[in-house]
C-alpha positions as CSV (number, residue, x, y, z in Angstrom):
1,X,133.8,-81.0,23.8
2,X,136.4,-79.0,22.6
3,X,139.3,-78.7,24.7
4,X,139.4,-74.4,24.7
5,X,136.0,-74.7,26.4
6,X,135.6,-74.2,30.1
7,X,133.1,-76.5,30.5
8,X,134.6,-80.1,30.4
9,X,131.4,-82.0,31.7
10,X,128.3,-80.8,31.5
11,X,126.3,-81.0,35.0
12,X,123.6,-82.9,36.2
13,X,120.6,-80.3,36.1
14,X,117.6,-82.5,37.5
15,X,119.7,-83.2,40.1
16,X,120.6,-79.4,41.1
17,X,117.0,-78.3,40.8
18,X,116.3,-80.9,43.3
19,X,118.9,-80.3,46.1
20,X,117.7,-76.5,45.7
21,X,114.2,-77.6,45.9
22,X,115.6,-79.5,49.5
23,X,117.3,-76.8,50.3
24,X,114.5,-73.6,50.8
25,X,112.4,-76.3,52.5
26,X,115.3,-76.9,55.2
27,X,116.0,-74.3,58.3
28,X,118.5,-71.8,57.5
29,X,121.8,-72.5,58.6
30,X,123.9,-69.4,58.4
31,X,126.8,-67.8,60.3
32,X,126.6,-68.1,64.2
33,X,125.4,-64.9,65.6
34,X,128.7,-64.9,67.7
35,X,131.0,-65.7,65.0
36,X,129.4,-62.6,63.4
37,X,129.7,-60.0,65.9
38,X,133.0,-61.1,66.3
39,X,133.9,-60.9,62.7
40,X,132.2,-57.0,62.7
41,X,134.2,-56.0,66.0
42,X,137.6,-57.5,65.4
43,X,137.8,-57.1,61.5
44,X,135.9,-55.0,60.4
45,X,135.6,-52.0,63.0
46,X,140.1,-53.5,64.1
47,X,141.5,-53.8,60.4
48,X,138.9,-51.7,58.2
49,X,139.2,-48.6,59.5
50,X,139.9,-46.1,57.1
51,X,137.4,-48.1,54.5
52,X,135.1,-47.3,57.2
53,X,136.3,-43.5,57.6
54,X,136.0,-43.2,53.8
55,X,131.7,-44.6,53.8
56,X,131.0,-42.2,55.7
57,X,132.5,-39.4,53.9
58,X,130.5,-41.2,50.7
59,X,127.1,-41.1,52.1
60,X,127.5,-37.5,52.3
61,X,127.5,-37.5,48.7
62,X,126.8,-40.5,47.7
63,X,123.1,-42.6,47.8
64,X,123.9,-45.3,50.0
65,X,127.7,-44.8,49.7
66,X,128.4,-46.6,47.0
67,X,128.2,-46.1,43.2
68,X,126.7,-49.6,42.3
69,X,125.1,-52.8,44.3
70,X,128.0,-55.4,43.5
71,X,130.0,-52.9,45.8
72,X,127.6,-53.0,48.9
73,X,128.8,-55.7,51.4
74,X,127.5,-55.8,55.1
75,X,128.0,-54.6,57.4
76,X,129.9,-51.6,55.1
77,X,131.6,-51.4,52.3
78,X,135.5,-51.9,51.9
79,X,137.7,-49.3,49.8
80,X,140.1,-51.5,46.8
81,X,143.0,-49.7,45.8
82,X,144.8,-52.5,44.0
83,X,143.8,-55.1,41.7
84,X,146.4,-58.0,40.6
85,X,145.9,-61.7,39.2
86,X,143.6,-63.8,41.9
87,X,144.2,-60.5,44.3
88,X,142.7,-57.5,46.0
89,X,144.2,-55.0,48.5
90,X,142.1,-52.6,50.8
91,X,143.0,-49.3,51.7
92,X,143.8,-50.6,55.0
93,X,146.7,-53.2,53.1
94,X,144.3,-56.5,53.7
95,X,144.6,-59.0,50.9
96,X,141.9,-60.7,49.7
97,X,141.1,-63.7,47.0
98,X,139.2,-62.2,44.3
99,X,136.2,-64.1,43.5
100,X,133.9,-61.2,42.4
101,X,136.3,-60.4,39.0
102,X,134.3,-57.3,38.4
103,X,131.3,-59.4,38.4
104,X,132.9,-61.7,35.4
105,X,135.1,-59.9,33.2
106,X,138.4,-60.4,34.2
107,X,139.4,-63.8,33.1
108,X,142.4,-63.1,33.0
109,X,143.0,-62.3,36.6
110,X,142.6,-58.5,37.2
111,X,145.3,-55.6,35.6
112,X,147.0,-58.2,33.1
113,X,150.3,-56.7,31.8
114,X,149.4,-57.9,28.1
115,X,146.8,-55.4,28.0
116,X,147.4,-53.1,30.4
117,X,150.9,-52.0,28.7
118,X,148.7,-51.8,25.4
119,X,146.5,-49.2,27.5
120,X,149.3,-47.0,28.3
121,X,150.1,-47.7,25.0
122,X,147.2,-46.1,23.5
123,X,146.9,-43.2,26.1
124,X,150.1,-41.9,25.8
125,X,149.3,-41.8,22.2
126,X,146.0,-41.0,21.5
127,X,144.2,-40.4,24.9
128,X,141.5,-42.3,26.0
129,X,138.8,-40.9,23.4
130,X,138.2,-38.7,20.5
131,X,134.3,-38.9,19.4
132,X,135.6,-40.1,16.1
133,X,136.3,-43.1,14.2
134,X,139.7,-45.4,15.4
135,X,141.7,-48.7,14.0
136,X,140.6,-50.8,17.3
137,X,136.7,-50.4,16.7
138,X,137.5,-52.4,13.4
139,X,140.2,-54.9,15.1
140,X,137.9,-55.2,18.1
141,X,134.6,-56.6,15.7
142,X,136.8,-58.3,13.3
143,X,138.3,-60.5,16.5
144,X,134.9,-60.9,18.5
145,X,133.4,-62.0,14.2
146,X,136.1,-64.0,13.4
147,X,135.4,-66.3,17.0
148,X,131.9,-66.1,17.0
149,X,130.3,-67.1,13.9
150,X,126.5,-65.7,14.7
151,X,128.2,-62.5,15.0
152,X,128.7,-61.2,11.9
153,X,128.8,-57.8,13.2
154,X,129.5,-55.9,16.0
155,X,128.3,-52.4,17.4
156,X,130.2,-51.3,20.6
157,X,127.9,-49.7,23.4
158,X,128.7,-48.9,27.3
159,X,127.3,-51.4,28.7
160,X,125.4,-55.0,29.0
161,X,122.0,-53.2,29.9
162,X,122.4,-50.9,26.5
163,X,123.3,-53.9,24.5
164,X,120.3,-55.4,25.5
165,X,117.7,-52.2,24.8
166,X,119.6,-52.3,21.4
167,X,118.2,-56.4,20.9
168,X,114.6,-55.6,21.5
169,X,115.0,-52.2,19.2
170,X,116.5,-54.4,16.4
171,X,114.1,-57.6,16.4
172,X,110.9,-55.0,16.5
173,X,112.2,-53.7,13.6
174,X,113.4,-56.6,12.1
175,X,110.3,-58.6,12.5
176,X,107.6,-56.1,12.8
177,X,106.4,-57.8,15.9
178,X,106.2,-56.3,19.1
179,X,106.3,-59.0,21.8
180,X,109.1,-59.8,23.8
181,X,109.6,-62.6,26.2
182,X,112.4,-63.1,28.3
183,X,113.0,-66.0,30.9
184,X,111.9,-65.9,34.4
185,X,114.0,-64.4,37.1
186,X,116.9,-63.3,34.2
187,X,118.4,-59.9,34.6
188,X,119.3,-58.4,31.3
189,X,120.2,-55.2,32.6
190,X,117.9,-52.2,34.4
191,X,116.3,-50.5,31.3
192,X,112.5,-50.3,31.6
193,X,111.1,-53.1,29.5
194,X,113.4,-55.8,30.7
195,X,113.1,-55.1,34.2
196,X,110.7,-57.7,34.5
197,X,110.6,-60.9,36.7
198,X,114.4,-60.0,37.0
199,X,115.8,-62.5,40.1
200,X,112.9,-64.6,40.6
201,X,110.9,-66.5,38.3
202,X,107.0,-64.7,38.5
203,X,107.7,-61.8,40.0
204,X,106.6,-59.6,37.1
205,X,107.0,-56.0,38.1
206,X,107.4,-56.1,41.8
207,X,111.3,-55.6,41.7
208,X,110.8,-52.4,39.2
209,X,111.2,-49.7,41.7
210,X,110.2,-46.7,39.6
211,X,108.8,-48.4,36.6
212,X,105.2,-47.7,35.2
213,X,103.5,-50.9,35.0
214,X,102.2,-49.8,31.6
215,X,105.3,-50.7,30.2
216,X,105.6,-54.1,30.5
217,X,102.6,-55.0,28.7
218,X,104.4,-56.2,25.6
219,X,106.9,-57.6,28.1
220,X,106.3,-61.9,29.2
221,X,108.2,-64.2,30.8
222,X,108.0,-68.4,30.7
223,X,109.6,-70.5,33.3
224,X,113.4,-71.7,33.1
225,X,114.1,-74.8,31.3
226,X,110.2,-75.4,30.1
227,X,109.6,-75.3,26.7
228,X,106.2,-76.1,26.8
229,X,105.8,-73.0,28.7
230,X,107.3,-71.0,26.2
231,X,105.5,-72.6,23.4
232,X,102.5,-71.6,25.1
233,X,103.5,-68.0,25.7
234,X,104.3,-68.0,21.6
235,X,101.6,-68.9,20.6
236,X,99.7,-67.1,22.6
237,X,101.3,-63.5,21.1
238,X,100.4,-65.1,17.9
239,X,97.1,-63.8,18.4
240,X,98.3,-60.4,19.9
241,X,100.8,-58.6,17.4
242,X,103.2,-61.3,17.5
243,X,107.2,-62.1,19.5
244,X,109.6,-60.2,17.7
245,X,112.3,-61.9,20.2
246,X,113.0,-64.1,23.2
247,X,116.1,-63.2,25.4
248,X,117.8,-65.7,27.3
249,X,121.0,-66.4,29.5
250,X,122.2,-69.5,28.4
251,X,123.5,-70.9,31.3
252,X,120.3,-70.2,33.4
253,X,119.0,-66.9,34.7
254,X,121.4,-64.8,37.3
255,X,124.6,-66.6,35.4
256,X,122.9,-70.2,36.0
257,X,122.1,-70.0,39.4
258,X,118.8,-71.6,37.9
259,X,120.9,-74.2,35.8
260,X,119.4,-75.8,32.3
261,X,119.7,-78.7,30.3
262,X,122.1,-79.1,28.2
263,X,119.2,-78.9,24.7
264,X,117.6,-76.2,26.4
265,X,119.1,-73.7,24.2
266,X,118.5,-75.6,20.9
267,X,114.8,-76.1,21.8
268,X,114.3,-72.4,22.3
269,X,116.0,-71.8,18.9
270,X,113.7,-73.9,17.0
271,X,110.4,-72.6,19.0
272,X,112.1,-69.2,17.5
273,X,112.4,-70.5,14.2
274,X,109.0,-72.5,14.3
275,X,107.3,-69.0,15.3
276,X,108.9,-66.2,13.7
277,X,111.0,-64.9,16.9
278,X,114.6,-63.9,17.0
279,X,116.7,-65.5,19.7
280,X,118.6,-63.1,21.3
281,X,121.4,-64.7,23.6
282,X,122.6,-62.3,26.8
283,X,126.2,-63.6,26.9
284,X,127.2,-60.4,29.0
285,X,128.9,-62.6,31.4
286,X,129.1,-66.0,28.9
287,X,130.8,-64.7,26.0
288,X,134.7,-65.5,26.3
289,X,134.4,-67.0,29.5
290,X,132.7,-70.3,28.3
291,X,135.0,-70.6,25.6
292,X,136.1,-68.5,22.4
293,X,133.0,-69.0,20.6
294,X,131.0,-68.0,24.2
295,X,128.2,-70.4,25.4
296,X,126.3,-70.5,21.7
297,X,129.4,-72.7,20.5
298,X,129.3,-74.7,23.4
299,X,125.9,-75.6,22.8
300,X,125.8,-75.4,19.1
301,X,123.4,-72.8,18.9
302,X,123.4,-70.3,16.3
303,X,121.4,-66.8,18.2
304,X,120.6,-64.3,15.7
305,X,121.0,-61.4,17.8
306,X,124.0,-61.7,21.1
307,X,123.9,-59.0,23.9
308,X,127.8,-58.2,25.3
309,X,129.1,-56.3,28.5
310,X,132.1,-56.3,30.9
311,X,134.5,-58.6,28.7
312,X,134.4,-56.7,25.4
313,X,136.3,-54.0,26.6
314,X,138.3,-56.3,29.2
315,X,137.1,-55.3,32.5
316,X,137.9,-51.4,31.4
317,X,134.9,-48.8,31.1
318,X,132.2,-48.5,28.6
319,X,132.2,-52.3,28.1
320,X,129.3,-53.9,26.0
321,X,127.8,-54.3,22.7
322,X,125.6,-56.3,20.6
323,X,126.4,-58.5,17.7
324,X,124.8,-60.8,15.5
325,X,124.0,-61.5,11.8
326,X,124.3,-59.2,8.9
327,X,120.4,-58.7,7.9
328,X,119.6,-57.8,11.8
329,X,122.4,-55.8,12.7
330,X,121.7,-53.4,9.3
331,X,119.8,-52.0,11.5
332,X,122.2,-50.3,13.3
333,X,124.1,-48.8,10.7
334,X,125.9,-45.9,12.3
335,X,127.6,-44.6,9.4
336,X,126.9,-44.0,5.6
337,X,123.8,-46.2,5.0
338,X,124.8,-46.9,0.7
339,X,121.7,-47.2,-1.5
340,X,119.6,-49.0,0.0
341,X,117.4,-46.6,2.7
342,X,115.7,-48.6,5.8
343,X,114.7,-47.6,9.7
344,X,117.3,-47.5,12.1
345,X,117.0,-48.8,15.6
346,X,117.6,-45.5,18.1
347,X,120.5,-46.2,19.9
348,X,123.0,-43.6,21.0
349,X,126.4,-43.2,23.4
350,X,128.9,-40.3,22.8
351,X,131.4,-42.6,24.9
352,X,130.3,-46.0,23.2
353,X,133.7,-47.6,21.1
354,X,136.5,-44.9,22.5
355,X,140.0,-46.3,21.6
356,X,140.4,-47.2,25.6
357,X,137.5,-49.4,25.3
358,X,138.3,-51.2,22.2
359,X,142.4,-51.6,22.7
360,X,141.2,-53.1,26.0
361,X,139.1,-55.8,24.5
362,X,140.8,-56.6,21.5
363,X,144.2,-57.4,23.6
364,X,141.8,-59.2,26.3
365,X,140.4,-61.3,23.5
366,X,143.1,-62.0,22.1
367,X,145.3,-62.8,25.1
368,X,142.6,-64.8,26.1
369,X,142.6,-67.0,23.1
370,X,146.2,-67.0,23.1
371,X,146.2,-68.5,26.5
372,X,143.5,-70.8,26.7
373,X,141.6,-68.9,29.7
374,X,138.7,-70.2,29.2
375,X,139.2,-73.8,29.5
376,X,142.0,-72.9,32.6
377,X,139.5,-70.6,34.9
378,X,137.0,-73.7,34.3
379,X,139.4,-76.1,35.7
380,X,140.1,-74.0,38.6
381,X,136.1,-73.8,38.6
382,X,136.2,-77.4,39.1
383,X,138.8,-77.8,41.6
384,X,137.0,-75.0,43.7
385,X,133.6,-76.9,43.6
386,X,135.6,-80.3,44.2
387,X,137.2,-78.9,47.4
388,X,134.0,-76.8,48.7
389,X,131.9,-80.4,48.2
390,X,134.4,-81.8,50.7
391,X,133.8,-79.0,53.5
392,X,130.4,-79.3,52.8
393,X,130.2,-82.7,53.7
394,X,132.8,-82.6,56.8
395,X,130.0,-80.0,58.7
396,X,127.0,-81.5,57.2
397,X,125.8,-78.8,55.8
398,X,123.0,-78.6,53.6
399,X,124.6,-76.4,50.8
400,X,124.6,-76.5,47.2
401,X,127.6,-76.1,45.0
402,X,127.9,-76.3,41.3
403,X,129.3,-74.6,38.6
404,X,129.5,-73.9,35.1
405,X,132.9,-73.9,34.5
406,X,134.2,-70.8,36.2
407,X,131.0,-69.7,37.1
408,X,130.5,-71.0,40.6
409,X,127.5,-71.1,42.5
410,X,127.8,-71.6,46.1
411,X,124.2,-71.5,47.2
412,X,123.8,-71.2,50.8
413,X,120.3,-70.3,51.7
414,X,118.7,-70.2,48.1
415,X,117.2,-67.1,47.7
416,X,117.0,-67.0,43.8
417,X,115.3,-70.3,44.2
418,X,111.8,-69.0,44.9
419,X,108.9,-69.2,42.6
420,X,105.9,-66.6,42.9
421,X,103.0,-68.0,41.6
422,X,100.4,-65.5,40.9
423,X,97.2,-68.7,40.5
424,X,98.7,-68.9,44.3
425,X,98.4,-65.2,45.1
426,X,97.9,-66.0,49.1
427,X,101.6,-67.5,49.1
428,X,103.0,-64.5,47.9
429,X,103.5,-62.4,50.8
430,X,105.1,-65.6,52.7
431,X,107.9,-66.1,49.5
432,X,108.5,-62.8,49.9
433,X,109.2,-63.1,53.4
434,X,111.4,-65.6,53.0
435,X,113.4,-64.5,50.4
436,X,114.2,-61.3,52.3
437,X,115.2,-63.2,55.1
438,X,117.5,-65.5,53.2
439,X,119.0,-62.2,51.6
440,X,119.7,-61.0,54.9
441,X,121.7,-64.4,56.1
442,X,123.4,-64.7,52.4
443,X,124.8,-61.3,53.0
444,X,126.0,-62.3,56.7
445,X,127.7,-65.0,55.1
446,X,129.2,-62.7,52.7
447,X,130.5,-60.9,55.3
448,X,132.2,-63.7,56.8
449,X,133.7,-64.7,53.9
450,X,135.1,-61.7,53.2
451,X,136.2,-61.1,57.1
452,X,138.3,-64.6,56.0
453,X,140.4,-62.9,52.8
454,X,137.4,-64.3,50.1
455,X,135.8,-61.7,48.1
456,X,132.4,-63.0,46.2
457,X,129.7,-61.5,44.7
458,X,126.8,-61.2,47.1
459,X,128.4,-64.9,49.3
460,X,126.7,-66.9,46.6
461,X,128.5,-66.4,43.4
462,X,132.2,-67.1,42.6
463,X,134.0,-66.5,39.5
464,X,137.6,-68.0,38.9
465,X,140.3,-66.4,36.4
466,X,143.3,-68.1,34.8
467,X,145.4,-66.2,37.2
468,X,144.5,-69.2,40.0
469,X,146.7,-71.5,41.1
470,X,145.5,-74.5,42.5
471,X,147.8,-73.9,45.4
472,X,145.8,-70.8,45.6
473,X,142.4,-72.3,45.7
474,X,143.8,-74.8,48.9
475,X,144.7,-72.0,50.5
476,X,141.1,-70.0,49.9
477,X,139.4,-73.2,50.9
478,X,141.0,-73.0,54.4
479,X,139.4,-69.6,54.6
480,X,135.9,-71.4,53.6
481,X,136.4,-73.7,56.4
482,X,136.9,-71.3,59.1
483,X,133.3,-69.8,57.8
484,X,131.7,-73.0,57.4
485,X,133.0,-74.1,61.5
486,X,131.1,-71.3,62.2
487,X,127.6,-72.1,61.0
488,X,124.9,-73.1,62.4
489,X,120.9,-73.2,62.1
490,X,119.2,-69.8,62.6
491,X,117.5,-69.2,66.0
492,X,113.6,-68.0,65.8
């Protein structure tokens, strides 16, 4: 495999799926209740004071506090002020290793000087937007086309979740179908459609607070890493108005915490090409961070349509788009259409492309490239997993580590494991049950972590930057020990 890629060896899937299998049928071991209260009375009510003294001016104003879920950590969530390489500060002056990244966009290691200076750069000049038409919308889509040859063009949005409404807009159009299948337990953002068996595989609609259920009837799922099952679903809606598109994460659904073989993704693109579908790729946290040419050129897979968030505009605002080849993405023609008149997907956003955004990703990219990021953060990835394997093993623990490149799983309790099987429909209330439960004891051991300097996304995901040392990574996998010391099986 080519040596920019962050993957160097692809992992052993069958072999994953099994110890995750073991795993939800085991006790749960989680943090001691002891070790707990003592982490919630001498850190976080001793050192996090004035992130305390600042929630509860938020909920005031504020639904829950905070602004979005990757910012909720029990048992409240802490205030950042400063951002630097493989760091975080509080407004309390604790330092933390930052494995969250923004939830994946800062490869580089957050605030990079390459592209920050640029920023300024720009602002001082220009200011951060100006409705209209700037130089960095073109280098931005010429960069992100000239890496990634599916993309042919580029249409800058404000986030993953738009990118995504954008896809399903374009293939209907584009194929005059109307069917839609996505893979189970995926999250491809919170617009109505897609907001279907998003986390775990089956779930349907039961996660859609607020959605009709009327919409998701051109909306199916098939199970992770079965084609037969998605065969069956196509031809199935060959009967019933067609699939204008299937939307996968390449790596798995939630980032690859449900990890797939390594032909997974060239067996859904010829099912696509066998039944008249478009293959839409949701790279929102893939693209850049698997390699230049994102995961479709590590797995030689050539999506018609690719979804993009977070990294296009480099961790700064309004970041995500959608890309892809030329007679697809016509139909987003934002400007002077020429001679030839067709429909135009609606898509919108006043804010979408501002010169901030694009200056941000086209240094980002380019810094990126420049550097080798990629293939760096996934060697960190695989130092990380290396050393948590160990620590595993010295407490006997039954956890699961893995990663795709810098992507790190660090499953703990499984949660996102679950199947609901509706042919089953007794077992459902019991999977829910459990899944709750392991929520609850996979955000204690988020807490913990944190409480030790290690900030993750929800204490089961872990992404690494190129701004890790592996001196750094020793030092974070002390704090993982002092954790892992303090698990234990759950009482009751």
């Amino acid at each position: 495999m080519d040596q920019q890629y962050a993957i160097a060896q692809y992992h052993d899937t069958a072999a994953i799926i099994k110890a995750l299998d073991e795993l939800i049928k085991k006790p749960i071991y989680t943090i001691r209740p002891d070790a707990l209260k003592r982490y919630e009375e001498e850190y976080y009510a001793g050192k996090c004071k004035k992130s305390k003294e600042m929630l509860d001016r938020a909920v005031k104003v504020i639904p829950g506090g905070v602004q979005h879920n990757l910012a909720f950590n029990y048992p409240f969530p802490l205030v950042f002020t400063k951002a630097e390489g493989a760091f975080l500060h509080d407004i309390d002056g604790n330092r933390y290793y930052d494995f969250l990244q923004a939830g994946g966009p800062t490869l580089l290691g957050s605030n990079p000087t390459a592209v920050r200076e640029k920023v300024i750069e720009l602002i001082n000049n220009c200011g951060p937007s100006t409705g209209l038409f700037h130089e960095y919308e073109c280098k931005l889509a010429e960069k992100i086309s000239e890496l990634m040859p599916s993309v042919e063009m580029f249409r800058m949005l404000n986030s993953g979740t738009e990118g995504a409404m954008a896809a399903i807009r374009v293939a209907r159009l584009a194929t005059k179908k109307k069917y839609v299948l996505k893979m189970g337990g995926a999250y491809h953002g919170w617009s109505d459609q897609l907001a279907y068996s998003i986390r775990i595989p089956g779930s349907k609609w039961t996660q859609a607070g607020g959605v009709p259920r009327h919409i998701f009837k051109n909306t199916g799922e098939f199970f992770p890493n079965d084609l037969n099952d998605l065969e069956r679903k196509l031809r199935l809606n060959q009967f019933r108005g067609g699939t204008a598109a299937v939307l996968i994460e390449p790596v798995g659904p939630e980032s690859g915490t449900r990890p797939l073989d390594f032909d997974f993704n060239r067996g859904v693109e010829k099912l696509c090409r066998k039944y008249g579908a478009l293959l839409i790729f949701d790279e929102v946290v893939t693209a850049f961070r698997m390699g230049p040419a994102g995961a479709q050129g590590y797995f030689g897979v050539s999506p018609d349509l690719t979804v993009f968030g977070k990294i296009v505009a480099g961790g700064y605002p309004s970041a995500g788009g959608l890309g892809g080849k030329r007679e697809y993405m016509k139909f987003l023609a934002a400007g002077l259409q020429g001679e030839v008149k067709h429909k135009k997907a609606l898509v919108g956003g006043t804010m979408a492309a501002n010169p901030l955004s694009c200056v941000a990703g086209y240094y980002t990219i380019c810094e990126i490239e420049r550097t080798n990021a990629a293939r760096k953060a996934g060697q960190i990835g695989d130092y990380l997993v290396t050393g948590l394997k160990e620590l595993i093993k010295k407490y006997s623990l039954p956890f699961v580590v893995f990663n795709q490149g810098s992507i790190v799983h660090l499953e703990t309790v499984g949660t996102m494991h679950f199947v609901i099987d509706w042919k089953k429909i007794w077992t459902i209330p019991a999977v829910m049950k459990a899944t709750a439960e392991r929520k609850t004891e996979m955000e204690h051991m988020g807490a913990a972590y944190m409480a030790e300097g290690l900030v993750t996304l929800a204490g089961s995901r872990l992404y690494t930057s190129a701004a890790y040392t592996a001196e750094m990574v020793d030092e974070a996998l002390v704090c993982f020990d002092r954790v892992f010391a303090n698990v234990a099986i759950k009482e009751g």
